[in-house]
C-alpha positions as CSV (number, residue, x, y, z in Angstrom):
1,X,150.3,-3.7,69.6
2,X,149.4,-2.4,66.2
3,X,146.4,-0.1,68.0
4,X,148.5,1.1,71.0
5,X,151.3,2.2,69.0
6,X,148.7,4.7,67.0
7,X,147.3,6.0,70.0
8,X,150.9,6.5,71.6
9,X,151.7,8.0,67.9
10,X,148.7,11.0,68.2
11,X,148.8,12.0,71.3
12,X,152.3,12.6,71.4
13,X,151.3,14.5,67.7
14,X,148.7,16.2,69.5
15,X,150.8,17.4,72.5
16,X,153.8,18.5,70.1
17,X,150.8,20.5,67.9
18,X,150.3,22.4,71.3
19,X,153.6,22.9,72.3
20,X,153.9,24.6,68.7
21,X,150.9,26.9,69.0
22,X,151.1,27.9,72.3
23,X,154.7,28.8,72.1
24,X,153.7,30.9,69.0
25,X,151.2,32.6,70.9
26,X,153.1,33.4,73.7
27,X,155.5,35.0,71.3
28,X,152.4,36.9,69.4
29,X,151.5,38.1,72.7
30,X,154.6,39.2,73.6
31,X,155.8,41.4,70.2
32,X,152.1,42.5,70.2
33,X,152.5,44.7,73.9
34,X,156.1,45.2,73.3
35,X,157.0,43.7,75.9
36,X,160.4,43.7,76.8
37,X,160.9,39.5,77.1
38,X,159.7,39.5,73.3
39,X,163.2,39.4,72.1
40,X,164.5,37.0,75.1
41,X,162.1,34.4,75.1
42,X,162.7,34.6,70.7
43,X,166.2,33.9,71.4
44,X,165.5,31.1,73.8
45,X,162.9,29.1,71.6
46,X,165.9,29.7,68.7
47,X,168.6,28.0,71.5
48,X,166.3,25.4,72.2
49,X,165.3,24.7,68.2
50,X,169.3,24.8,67.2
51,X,170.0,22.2,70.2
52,X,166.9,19.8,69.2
53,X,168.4,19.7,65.7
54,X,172.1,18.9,67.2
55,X,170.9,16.0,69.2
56,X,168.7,14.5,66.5
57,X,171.8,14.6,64.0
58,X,174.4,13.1,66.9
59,X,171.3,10.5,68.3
60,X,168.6,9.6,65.3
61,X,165.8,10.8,67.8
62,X,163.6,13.7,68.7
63,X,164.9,15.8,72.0
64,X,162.0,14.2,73.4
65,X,161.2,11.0,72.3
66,X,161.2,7.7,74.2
67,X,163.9,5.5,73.7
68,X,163.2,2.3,72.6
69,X,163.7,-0.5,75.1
70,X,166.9,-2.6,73.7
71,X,166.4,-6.2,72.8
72,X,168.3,-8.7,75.5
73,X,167.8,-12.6,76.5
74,X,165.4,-11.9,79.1
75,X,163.1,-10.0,77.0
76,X,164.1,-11.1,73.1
77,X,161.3,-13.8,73.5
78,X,158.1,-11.5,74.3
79,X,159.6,-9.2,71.9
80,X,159.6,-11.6,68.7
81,X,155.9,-12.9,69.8
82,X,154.9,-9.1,70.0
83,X,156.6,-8.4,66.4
84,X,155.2,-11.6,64.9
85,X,151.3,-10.7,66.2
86,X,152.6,-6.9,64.6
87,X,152.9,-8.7,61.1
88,X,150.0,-10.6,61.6
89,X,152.3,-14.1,61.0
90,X,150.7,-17.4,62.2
91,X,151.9,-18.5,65.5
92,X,152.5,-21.4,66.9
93,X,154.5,-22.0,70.2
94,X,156.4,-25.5,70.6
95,X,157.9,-26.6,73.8
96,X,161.5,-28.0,72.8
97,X,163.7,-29.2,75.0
98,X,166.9,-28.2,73.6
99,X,165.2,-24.4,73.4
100,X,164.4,-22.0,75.9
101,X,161.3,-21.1,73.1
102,X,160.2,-22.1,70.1
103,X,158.0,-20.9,67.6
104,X,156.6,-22.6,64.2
105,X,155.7,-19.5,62.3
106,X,153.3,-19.9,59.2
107,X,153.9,-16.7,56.2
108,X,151.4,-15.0,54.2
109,X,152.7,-17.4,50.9
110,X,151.9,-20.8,53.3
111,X,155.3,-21.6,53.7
112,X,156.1,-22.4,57.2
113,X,159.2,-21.4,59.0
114,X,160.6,-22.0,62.6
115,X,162.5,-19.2,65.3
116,X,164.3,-20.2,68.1
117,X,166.6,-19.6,71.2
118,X,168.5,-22.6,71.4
119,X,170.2,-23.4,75.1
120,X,173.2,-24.3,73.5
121,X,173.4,-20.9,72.1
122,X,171.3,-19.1,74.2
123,X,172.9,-15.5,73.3
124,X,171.4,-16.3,69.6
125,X,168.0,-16.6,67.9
126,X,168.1,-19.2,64.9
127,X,166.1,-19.1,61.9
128,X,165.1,-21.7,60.2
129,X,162.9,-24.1,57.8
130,X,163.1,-27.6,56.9
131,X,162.2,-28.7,53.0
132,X,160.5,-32.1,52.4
133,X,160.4,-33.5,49.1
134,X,157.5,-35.0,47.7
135,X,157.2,-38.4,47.4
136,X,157.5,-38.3,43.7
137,X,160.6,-36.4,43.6
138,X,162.5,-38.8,45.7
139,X,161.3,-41.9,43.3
140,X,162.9,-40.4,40.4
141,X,165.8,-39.2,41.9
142,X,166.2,-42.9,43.8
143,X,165.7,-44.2,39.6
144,X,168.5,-42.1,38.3
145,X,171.6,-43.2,37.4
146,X,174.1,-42.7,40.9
147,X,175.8,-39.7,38.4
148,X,173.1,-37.6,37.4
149,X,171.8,-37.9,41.1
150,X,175.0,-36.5,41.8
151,X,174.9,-33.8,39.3
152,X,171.4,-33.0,41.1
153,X,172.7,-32.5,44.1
154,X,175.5,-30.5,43.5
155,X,172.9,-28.2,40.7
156,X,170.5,-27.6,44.6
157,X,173.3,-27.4,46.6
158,X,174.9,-24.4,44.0
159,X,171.9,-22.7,44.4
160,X,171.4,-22.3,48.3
161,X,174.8,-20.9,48.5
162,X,173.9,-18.1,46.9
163,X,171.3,-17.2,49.0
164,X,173.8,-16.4,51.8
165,X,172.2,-19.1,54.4
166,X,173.5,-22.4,56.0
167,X,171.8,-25.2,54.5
168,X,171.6,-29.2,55.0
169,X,171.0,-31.7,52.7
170,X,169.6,-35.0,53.7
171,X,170.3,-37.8,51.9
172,X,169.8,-41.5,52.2
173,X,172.3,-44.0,52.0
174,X,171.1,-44.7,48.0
175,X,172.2,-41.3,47.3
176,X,168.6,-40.0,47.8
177,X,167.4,-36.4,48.9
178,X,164.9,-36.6,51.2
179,X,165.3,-33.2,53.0
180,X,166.7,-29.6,52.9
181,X,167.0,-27.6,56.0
182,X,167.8,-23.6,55.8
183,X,169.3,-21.9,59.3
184,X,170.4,-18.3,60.0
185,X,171.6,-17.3,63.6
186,X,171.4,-13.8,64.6
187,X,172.8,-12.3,68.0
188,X,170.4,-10.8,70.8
189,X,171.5,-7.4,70.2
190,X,170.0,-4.2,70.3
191,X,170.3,-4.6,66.1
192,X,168.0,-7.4,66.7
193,X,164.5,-4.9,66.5
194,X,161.2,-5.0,64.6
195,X,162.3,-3.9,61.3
196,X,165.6,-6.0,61.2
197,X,163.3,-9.2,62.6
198,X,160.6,-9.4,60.1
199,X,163.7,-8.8,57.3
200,X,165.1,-11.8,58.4
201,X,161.9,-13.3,58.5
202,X,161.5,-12.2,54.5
203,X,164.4,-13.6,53.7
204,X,164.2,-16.7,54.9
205,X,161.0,-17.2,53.5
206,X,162.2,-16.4,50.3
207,X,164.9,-18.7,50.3
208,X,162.9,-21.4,51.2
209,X,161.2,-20.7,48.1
210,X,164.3,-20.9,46.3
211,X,165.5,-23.9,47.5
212,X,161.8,-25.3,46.5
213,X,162.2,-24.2,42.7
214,X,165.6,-25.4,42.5
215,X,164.5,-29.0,43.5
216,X,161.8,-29.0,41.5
217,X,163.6,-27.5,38.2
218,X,166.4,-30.1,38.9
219,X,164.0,-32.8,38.9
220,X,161.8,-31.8,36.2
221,X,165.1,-31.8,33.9
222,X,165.7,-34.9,34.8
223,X,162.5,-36.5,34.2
224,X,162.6,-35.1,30.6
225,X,166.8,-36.2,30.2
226,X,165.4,-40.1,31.2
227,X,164.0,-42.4,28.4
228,X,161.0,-43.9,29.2
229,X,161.6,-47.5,30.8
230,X,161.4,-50.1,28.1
231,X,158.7,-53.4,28.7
C-alpha cells in the first residue's frame, strides 16, 4: 500500500509540474507575438487560480484531487487490515464468533492488542487488550491482608480512569486480581480513517502500558510495606 501510494503521489506531482509549465509557456508564447488572447487567457488562468483557492478553503482538498473513499461496514474491515500492513503492525486474524472480524494486533513495544467488529454492535469497531498478572503478583496480593488488597485495587483502578478508557478488573472470589481488560469503541464513520486509526491504536497501547506500571508499582509497594513471614 505504502509503494502504490508513492507512485499515485509523483505522478499526479509530475502531471501538476506539466500543467504548470506548459500553461506558462503558452502564456510566454502568447505576450511574446502579442497576440491578442495574451491578456484573455491571463485573466482566465487568474479565474481559475482564485476558484482553486476558494474550494480548497470551503473543502480541505485540491480542485482536483481524489476524494478519499469514506469508511462504512462493508468496507471498515479491508480498510483496518490495509492501515495495519501501512504501519507495519503484526497481524493476526481470529475467527470469533460473536465478531464479524477479528484481529490480534502485536505493537512495535511487544505489547499485544485486539480490534474488532462485534455483531452485537456491528456499527462499531472495539479496541481492546486484556492484562494478565504474573503469577507472582497474584501470590502476594492473595497474602495481603483483605484491606491493603483493597487499597490495591482501588490505587490500579484510580489509575485507568485517567487514561480516558473502559476498563475491567477481574478478581477472584479471595479478593485476588487476576486480570485487567482495556476497551474503546469507535463508530464506523467517515472520522474513522488512517490517521485517527493508528491514534487509537497508540493510545491504547500506551494505556496498556499504564495499567502494567500501575500493577506492578502497587505491588512492589506492597511487598516492601509486608514484614517478612516469621518461622
Amino acid at each position: 500500500m505504502g509503494w502504490k501510494s508513492f507512485f499515485q503521489g509523483l505522478a499526479a506531482n509530475i502531471v501538476s509540474a506539466i500543467l504548470i509549465l506548459g500553461a506558462g509557456a503558452v502564456l510566454t508564447i502568447l505576450q511574446a507575438t502579442h497576440s491578442r488572447w495574451a491578456e484573455p487567457t491571463l485573466y482566465g488562468m487568474a479565474g481559475i487560480c482564485l476558484m482553486a483557492i476558494i474550494i480548497f478553503a470551503f473543502t480541505g482538498r485540491p480542485i482536483l484531487s481524489k476524494k478519499q473513499p469514506q469508511t462504512t461496514v462493508e468496507n471498515v474491515e479491508s480498510n483496518i487490515r490495509a492501515w495495519l500492513d501501512y504501519f507495519g503492525l503484526g497481524v493476526q486474524k481470529r475467527v470469533e464468533p460473536e465478531a464479524h472480524f477479528a484481529f490480534l494486533v502485536t505493537c512495535r513495544s511487544g505489547i499485544g492488542l485486539f480490534v474488532a467488529r462485534p455483531k452485537a454492535r456491528d456499527h462499531y469497531v472495539v479496541f481492546g487488550s486484556n492484562i494478565e498478572l504474573a503469577a507472582e503478583h497474584r501470590d502476594v496480593l492473595a497474602h495481603l491482608p483483605k484491606e491493603k488488597s483493597g487499597r490495591i485495587l482501588e490505587e490500579i483502578a484510580l489509575e485507568l480512569a485517567k487514561t480516558g478508557v473502559g476498563y475491567n478488573l477481574e478478581i477472584q472470589p479471595d479478593g485476588t486480581l487476576t486480570k485487567i481488560s482495556l476497551q474503546r469503541t469507535v463508530p464506523i464513520t467517515s472520522g474513522l480513517n488512517q490517521d485517527t486509526f493508528i491514534g487509537y491504536v497508540d493510545q491504547l497501547e500506551s494505556n496498556t502500558q499504564v495499567a502494567r506500571e500501575a500493577v506492578r508499582l502497587s505491588v512492589d509497594s506492597a511487598k516492601q510495606q509486608t514484614p517478612p513471614a516469621s518461622h
